[in-house]
C-alpha positions in Angstrom: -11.1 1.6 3.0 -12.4 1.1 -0.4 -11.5 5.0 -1.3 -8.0 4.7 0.2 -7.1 1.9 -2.1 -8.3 3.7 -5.4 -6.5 6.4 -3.8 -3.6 4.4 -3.4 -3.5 3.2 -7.0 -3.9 6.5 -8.7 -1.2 8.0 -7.0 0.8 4.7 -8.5 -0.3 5.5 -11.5 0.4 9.1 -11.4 4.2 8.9 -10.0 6.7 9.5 -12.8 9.6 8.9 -11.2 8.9 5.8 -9.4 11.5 3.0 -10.6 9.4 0.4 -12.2 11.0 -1.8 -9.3 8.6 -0.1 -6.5 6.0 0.1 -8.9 6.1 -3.3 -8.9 6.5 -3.8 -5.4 3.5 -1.7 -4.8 1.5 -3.3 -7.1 2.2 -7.1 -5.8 1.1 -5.5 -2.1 -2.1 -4.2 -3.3 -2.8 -7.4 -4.7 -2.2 -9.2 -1.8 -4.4 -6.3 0.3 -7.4 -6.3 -2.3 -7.5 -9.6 -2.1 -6.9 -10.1 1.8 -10.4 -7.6 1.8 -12.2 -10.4 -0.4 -11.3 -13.5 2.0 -9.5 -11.4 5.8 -7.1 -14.6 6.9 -4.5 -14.5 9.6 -1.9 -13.8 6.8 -2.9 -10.6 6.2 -0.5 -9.0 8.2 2.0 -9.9 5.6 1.3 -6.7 3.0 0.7 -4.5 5.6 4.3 -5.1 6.4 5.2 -4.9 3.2 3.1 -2.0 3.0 5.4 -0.3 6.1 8.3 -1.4 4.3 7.9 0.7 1.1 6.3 3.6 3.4 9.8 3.8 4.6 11.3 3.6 1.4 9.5 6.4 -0.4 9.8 9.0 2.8 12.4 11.0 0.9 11.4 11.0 -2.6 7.9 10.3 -2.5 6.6 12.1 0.9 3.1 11.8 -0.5 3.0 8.5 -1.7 4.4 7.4 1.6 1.6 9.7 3.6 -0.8 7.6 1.4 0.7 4.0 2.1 0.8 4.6 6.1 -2.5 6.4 6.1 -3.7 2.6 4.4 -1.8 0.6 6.9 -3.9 2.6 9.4 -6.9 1.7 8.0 -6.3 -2.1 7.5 -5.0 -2.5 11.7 -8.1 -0.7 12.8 -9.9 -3.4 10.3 -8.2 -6.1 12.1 -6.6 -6.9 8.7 
């Protein structure tokens, strides 16, 4: 899970054309998700929403970064997170 979040972040990092709005957004969820892994509560279901949310939102423009988000929600419902 570890990997997928660096993963996750470089491809942030690396996505010119990203309006500093989602890059915001993005950045607020992986927040929330790093540190959800540090201390799992209940709540946690909250950025993977989130997370599904901006999946959705960057299908046409950013089909990768959108693989890369739902291939992360993946991993944090089979974690139970």
């Amino acid at each position: 899970m570890q990997q997928s979040l660096t993963r996750l972040h470089s491809e942030l990092s690396t996505a010119p054309r990203l309006d500093e709005t989602s890059k915001g957004l993005l950045r607020e969820v992986l927040k929330d998700i790093e540190g959800a892994l540090k201390d799992p509560q209940p709540a946690a279901s909250a950025p993977r929403s989130r997370l599904e949310e901006l999946a959705v939102r960057f299908d046409v423009g950013h089909p990768a970064l959108s693989a890369s988000i739902r291939e992360f929600v993946d991993l944090l419902g089979g974690a139970g997170l």
